[in-house]
C-alpha positions as CSV (number, residue, x, y, z in Angstrom):
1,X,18.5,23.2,1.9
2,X,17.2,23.9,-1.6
3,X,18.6,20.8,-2.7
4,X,16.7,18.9,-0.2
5,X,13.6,20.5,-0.7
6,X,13.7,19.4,-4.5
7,X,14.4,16.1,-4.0
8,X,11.6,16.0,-1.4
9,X,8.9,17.7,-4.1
10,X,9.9,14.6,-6.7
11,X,9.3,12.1,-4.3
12,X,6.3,13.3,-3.2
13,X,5.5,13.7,-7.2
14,X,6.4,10.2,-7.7
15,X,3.6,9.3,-4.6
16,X,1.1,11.5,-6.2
17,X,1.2,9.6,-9.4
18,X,1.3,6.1,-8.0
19,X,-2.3,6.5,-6.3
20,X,-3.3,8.3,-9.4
21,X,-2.1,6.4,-12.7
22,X,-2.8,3.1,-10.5
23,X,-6.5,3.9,-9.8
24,X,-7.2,5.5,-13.1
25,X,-5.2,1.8,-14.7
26,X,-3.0,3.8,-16.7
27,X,-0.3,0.7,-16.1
28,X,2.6,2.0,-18.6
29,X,2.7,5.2,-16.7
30,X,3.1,3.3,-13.8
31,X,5.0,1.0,-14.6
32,X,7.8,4.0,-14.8
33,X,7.5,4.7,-11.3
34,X,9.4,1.1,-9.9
35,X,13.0,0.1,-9.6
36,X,14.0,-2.4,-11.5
37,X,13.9,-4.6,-8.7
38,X,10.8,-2.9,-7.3
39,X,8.8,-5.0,-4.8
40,X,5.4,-4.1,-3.5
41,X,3.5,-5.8,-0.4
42,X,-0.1,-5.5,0.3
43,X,-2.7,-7.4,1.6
44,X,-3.7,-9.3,-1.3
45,X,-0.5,-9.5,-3.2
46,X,3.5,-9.9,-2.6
47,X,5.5,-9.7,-5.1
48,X,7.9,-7.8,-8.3
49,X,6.4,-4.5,-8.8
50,X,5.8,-6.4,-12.7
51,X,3.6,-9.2,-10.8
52,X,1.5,-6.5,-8.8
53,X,0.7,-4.5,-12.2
54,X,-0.5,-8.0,-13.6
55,X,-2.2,-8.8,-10.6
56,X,-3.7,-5.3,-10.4
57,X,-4.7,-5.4,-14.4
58,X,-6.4,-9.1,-14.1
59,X,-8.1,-7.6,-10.6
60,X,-9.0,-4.8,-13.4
61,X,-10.6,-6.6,-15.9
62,X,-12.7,-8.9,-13.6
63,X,-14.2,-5.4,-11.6
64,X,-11.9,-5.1,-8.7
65,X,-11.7,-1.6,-7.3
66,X,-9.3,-0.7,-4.9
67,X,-9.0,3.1,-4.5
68,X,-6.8,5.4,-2.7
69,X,-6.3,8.7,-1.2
70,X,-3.7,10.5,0.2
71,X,-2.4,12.6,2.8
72,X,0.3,14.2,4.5
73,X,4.5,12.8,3.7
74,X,7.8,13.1,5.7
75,X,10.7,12.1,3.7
76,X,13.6,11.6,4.8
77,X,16.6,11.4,2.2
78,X,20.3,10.7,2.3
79,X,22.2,10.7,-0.7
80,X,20.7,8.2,-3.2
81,X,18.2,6.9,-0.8
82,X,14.9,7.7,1.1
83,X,12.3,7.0,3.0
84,X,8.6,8.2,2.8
85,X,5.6,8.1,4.9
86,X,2.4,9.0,3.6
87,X,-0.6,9.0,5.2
88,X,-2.9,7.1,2.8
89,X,-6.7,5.7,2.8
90,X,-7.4,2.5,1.0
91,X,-11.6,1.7,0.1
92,X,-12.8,-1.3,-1.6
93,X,-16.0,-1.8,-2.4
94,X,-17.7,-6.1,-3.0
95,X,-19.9,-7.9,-1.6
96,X,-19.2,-8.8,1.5
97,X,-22.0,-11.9,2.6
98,X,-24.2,-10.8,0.4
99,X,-24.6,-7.1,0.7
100,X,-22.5,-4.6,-1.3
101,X,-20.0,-2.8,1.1
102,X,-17.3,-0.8,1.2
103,X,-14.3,-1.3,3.1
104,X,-12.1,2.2,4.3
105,X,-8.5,1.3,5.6
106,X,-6.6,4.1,7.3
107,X,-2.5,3.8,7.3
108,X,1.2,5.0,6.0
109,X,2.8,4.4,2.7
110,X,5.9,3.2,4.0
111,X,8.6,3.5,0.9
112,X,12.0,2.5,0.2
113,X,13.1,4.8,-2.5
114,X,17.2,4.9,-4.7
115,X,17.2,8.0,-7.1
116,X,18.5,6.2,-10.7
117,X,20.2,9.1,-12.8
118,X,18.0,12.1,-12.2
119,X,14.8,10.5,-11.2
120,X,13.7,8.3,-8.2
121,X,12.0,5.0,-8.0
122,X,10.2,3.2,-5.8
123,X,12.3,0.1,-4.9
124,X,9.9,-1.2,-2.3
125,X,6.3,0.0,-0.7
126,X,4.9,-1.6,2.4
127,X,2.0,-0.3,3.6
128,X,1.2,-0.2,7.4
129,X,-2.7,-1.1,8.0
130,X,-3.9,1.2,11.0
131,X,-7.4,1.2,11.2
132,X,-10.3,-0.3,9.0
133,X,-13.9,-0.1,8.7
134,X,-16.7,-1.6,6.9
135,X,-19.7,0.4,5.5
136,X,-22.6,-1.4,3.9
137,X,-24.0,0.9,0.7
138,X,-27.4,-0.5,0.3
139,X,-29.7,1.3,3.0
140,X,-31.4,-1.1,5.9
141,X,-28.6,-4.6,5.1
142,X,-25.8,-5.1,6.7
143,X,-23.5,-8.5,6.3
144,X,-23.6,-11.0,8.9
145,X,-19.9,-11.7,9.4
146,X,-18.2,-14.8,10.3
147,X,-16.2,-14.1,13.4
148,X,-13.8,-16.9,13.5
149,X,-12.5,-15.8,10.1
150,X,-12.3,-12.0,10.5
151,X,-10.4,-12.7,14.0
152,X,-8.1,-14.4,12.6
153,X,-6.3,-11.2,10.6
154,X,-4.5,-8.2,12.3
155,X,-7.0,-5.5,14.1
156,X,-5.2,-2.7,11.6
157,X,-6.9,-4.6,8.5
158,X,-9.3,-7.2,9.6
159,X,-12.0,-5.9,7.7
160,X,-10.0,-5.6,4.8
161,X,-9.1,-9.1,4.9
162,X,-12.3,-10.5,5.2
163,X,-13.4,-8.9,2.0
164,X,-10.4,-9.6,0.0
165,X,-10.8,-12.8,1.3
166,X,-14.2,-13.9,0.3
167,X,-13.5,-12.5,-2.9
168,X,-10.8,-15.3,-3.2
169,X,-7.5,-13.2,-2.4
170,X,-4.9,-15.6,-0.4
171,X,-4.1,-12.5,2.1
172,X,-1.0,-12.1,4.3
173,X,-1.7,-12.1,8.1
174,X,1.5,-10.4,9.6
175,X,1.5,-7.1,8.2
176,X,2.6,-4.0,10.3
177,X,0.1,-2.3,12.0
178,X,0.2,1.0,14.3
179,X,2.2,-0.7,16.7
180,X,3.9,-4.1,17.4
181,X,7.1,-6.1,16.2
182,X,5.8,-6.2,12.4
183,X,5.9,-2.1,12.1
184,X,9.2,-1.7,14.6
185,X,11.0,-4.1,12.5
186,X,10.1,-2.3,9.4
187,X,11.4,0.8,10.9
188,X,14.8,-1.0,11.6
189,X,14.8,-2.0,8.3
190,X,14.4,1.8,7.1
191,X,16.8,2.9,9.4
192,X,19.6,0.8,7.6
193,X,18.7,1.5,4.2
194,X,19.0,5.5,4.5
195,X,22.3,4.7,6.2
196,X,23.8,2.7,3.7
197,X,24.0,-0.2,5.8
198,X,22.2,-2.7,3.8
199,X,22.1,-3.5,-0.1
200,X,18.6,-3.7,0.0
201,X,15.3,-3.1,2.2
């Protein structure tokens, strides 16, 4: 039981520093928290955990915030592998027709973790997009949105989208959400990996 509580508290570490040393752009820190193979999906970018750190530096440099906060984990582990949920919050904040806005997206940190000697690294995270708002920042204007664009992305991130859209980010339209195939077959996928039954996620 100790055991398991351990390994537990350094995965949870491992989440803690992701949202922090990404945020704060501290890229060689993070940079130690990824497999080898490490993948990462998000809205804006898919890809080798090395592509996302270049995409999230030239983001960087050109004033692209995305922030996040987190919340509560379950981790489940088995041997040299886990799972983790964590509930997380992502906010950007652009201009979104014109008015400066922020966008809040509630979901999970859904992660595919293999422990590598003594440590563990993330060998894939895909989020799942719950819930989203926008929030414009300058009192009295609010964005006039185009609806046939913002339907056309998932109801868990539309809002998201849109912004990452008009800010010229190619964004994926089937990630998982609260519910649906997407998120059920992600949990399949999950399912296999902490029981050995595939090589990879």
């Amino acid at each position: 039981m100790d055991d398991q509580i351990g390994e537990r508290l350094r995965i949870r570490e491992l989440i803690e520093n992701w949202a922090v040393w990404r945020d704060a752009g501290d890229w060689d820190k993070f940079r130690t928290l990824w497999a080898s193979d490490g993948v990462m999906m998000a809205t804006w970018k898919q890809g080798s955990a090395e592509e996302f750190i270049q995409a999230s530096i030239d983001g960087w440099n050109n004033g692209v915030r995305i922030l996040h906060f987190l919340g509560g984990s379950s981790i489940e582990v088995s041997g040299d592998r886990a799972i983790a949920q964590t509930k997380m919050t992502i906010t950007q904040r652009a201009e979104v027709e014109s008015v400066l806005c922020d966008v809040i997206c509630t979901g999970r940190f859904y992660d595919f973790l293999r422990k590598e000697g003594n440590d563990w690294k993330l060998v894939l995270r895909q989020p799942i997009y719950e819930m989203d708002r926008l929030n414009s920042i300058v009192p009295g204007e609010f964005p006039k949105l185009d609806p046939e664009l913002l339907n056309k992305f998932p109801v868990g991130y539309r809002h998201l989208a849109y912004l990452q859209s008009r800010i010229g980010y190619p964004v994926k339209v089937d990630m998982p959400g609260l519910d649906g195939p997407e998120v059920q077959q992600l949990y399949l996928r999950g399912n296999k990996w902490l029981t050995s039954q595939s090589p990879t996620p």
